[in-house]
N, CA, C and O of each residue as an XYZ file, in Angstrom:
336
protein
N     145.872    -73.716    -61.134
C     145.857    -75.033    -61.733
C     146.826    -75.924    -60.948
O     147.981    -75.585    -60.692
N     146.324    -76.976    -60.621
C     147.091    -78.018    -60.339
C     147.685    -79.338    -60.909
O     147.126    -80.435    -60.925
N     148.878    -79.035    -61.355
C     149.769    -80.330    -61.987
C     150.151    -81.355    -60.961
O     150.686    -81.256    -59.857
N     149.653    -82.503    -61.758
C     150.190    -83.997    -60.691
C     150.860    -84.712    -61.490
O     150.762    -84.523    -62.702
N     151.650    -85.647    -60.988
C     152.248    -86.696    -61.737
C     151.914    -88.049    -60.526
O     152.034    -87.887    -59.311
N     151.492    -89.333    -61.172
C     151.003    -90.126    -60.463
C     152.438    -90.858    -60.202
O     153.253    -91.106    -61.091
N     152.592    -91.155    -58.822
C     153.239    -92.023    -58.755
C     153.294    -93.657    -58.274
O     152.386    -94.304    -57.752
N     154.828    -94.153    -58.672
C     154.376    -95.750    -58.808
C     153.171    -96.026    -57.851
O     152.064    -96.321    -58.300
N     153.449    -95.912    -56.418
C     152.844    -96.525    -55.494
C     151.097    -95.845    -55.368
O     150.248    -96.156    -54.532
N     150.991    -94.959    -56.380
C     149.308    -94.596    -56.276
C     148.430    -95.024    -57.395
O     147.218    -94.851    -57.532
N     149.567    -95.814    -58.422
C     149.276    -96.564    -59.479
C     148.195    -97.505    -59.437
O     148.432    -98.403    -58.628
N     146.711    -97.657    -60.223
C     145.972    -98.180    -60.179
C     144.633    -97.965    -59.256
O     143.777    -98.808    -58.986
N     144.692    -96.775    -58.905
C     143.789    -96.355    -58.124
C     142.574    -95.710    -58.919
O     142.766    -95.598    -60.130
N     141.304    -95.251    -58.406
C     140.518    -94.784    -59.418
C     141.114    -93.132    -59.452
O     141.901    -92.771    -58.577
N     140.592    -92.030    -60.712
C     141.121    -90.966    -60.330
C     140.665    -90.189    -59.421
O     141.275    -89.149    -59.172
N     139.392    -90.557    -58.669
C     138.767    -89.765    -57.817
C     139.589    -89.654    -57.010
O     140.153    -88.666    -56.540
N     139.690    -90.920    -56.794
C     140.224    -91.063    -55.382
C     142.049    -90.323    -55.213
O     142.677    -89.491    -54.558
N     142.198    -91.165    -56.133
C     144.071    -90.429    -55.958
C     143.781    -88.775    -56.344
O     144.657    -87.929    -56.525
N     142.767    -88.633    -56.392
C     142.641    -86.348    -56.371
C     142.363    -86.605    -55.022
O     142.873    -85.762    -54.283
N     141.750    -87.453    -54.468
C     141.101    -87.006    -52.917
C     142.595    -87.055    -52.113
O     142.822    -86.159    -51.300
N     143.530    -88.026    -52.328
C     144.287    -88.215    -51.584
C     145.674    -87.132    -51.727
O     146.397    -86.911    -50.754
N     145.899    -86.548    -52.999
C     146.530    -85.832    -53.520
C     146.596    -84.416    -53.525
O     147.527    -83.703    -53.898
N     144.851    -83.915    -52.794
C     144.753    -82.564    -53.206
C     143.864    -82.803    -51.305
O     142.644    -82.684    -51.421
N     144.039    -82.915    -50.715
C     143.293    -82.984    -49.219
C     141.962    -81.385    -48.769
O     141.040    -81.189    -47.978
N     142.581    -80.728    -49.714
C     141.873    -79.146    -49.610
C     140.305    -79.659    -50.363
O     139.322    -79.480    -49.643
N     140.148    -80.043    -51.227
C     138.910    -80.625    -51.905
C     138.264    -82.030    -51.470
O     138.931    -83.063    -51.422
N     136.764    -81.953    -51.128
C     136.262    -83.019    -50.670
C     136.174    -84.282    -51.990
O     135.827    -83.775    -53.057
N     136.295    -85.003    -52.025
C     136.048    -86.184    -52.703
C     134.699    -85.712    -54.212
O     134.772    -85.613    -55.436
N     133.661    -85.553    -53.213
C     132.331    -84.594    -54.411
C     132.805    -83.558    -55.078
O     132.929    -83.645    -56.300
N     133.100    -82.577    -54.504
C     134.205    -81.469    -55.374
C     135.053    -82.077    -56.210
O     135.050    -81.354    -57.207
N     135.790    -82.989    -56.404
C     136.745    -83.358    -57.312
C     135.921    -83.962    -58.495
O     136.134    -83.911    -59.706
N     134.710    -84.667    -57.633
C     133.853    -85.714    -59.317
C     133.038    -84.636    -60.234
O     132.776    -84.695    -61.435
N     132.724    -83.631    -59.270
C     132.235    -83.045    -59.755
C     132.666    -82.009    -60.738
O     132.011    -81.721    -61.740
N     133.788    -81.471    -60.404
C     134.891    -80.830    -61.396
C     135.277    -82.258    -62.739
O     135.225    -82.117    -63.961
N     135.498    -83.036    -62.268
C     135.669    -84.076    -63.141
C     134.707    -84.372    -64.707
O     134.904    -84.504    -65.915
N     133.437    -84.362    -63.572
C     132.140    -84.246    -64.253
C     131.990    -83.324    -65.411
O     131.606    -83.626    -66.541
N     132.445    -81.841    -64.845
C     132.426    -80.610    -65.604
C     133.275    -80.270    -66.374
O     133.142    -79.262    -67.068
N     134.629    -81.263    -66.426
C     135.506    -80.886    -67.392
C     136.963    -80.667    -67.028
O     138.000    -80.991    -67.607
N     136.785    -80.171    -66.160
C     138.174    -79.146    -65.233
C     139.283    -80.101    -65.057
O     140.360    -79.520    -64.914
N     139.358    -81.508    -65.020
C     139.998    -82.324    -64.402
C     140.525    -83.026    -66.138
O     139.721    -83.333    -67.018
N     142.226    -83.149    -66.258
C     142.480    -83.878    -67.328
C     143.227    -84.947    -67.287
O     144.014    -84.803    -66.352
N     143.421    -86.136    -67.916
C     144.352    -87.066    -67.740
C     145.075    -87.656    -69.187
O     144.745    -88.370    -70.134
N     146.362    -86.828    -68.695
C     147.521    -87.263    -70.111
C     146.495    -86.408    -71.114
O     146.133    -86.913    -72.177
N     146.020    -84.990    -70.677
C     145.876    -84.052    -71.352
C     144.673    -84.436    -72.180
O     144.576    -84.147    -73.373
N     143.779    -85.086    -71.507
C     142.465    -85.383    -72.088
C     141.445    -85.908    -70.943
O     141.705    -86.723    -70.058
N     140.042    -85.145    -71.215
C     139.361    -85.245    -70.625
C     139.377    -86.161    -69.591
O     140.405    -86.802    -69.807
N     138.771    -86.681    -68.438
C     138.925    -87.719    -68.116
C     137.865    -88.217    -66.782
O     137.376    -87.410    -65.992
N     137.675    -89.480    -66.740
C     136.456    -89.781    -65.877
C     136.459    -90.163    -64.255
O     137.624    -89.873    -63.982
N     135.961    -90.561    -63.212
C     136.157    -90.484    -62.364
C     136.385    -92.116    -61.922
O     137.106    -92.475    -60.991
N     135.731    -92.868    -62.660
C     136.568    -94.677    -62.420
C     137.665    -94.859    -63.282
O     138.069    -96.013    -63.418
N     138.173    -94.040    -63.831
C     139.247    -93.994    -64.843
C     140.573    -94.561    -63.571
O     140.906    -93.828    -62.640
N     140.982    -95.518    -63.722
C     142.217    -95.867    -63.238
C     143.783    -95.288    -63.541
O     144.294    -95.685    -64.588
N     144.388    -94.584    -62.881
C     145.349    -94.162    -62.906
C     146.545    -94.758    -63.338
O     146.563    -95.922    -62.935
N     147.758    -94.417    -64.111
C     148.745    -95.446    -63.815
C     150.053    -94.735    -63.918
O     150.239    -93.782    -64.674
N     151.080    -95.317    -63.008
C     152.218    -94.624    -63.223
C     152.929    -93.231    -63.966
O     153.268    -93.253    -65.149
N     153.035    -92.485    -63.422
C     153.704    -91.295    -64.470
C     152.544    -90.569    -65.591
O     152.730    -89.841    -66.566
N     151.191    -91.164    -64.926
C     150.078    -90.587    -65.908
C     150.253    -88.781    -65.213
O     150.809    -88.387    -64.188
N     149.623    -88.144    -66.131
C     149.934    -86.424    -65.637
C     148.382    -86.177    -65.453
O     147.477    -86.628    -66.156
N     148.289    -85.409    -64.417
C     146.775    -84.799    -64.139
C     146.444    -83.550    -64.150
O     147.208    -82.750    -63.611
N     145.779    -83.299    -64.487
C     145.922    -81.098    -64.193
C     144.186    -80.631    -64.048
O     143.197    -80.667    -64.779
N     144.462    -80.255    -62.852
C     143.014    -79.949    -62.098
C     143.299    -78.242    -62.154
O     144.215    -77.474    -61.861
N     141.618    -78.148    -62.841
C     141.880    -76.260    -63.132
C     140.536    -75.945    -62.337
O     139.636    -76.785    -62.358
N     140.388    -74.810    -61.672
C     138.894    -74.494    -60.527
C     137.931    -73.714    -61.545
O     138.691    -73.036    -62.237
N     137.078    -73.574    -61.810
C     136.553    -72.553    -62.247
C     136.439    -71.399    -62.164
O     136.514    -71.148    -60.961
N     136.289    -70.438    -62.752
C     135.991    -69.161    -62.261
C     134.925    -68.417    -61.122
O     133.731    -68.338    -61.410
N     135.211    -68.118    -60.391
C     134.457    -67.751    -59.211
C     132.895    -67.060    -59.691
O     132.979    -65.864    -59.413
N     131.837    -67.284    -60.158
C     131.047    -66.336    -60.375
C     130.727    -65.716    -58.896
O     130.462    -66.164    -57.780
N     130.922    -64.268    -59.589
C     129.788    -63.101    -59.165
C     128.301    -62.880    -59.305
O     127.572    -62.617    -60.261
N     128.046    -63.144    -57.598
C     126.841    -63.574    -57.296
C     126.605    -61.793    -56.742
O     127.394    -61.407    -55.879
N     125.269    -60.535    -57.384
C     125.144    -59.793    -57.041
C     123.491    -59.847    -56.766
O     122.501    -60.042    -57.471
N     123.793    -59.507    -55.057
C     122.203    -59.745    -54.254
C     122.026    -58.383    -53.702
O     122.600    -57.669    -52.879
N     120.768    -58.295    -54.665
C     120.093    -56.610    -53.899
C     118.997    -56.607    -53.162
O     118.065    -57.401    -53.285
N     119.104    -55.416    -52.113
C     118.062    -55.320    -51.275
C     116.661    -55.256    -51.849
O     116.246    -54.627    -52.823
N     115.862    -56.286    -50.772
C     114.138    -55.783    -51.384
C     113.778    -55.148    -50.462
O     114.184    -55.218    -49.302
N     112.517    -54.080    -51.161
C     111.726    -53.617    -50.128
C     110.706    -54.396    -49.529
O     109.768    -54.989    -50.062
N     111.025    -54.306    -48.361
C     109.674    -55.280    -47.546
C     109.167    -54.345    -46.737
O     109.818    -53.608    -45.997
N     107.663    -54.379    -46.916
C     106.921    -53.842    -45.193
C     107.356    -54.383    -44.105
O     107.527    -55.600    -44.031
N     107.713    -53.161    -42.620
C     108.090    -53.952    -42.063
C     106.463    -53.644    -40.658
O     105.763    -52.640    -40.788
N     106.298    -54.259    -39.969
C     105.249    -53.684    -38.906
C     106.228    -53.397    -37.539
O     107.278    -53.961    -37.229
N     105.774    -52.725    -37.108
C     106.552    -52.229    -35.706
C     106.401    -53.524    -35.022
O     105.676    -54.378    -35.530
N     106.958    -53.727    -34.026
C     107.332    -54.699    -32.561
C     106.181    -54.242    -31.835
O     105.924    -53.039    -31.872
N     105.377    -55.105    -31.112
C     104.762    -54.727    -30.121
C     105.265    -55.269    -28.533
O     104.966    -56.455    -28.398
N     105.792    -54.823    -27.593
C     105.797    -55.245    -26.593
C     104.955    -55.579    -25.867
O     103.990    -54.819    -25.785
N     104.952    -56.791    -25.068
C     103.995    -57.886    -24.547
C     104.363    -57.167    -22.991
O     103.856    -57.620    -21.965
């Protein structure tokens, strides 16, 4: 989880953006989109992505849980190679 505290000079910005500028590891879409989904809070409540920031507001960006993606082999026919 990531705790922010906004400061003066990033005051008034949208929140997308001050996550884009704040967290450089996450693309801009990754952040709205966490935003979108919940993960992202402001002053400990939900919060939106034109939502304007202001001074000493607190942010806390949480990732989701990684799902486990389990991919099993299929059987396929295969035909031999023919050399030309």
């Amino acid at each position: 989880m990531n705790k922010l505290t906004v400061e003066r000079t990033q005051a008034g910005q949208r929140l997308d953006r001050f996550l884009a500028g704040a967290l450089p590891v996450f693309s801009r879409a990754r952040l709205q989109k966490l935003i979108r989904d919940g993960f992202v809070t402001l002053n400990g409540k939900p919060a939106r992505s034109s939502e304007l920031v202001r001074a000493n507001d607190a942010v806390e960006v949480r990732e989701p849980a990684v799902e486990k993606i389990e991919a099993l082999p299929e059987a396929i026919r295969l035909s031999p190679c023919r050399a030309r």
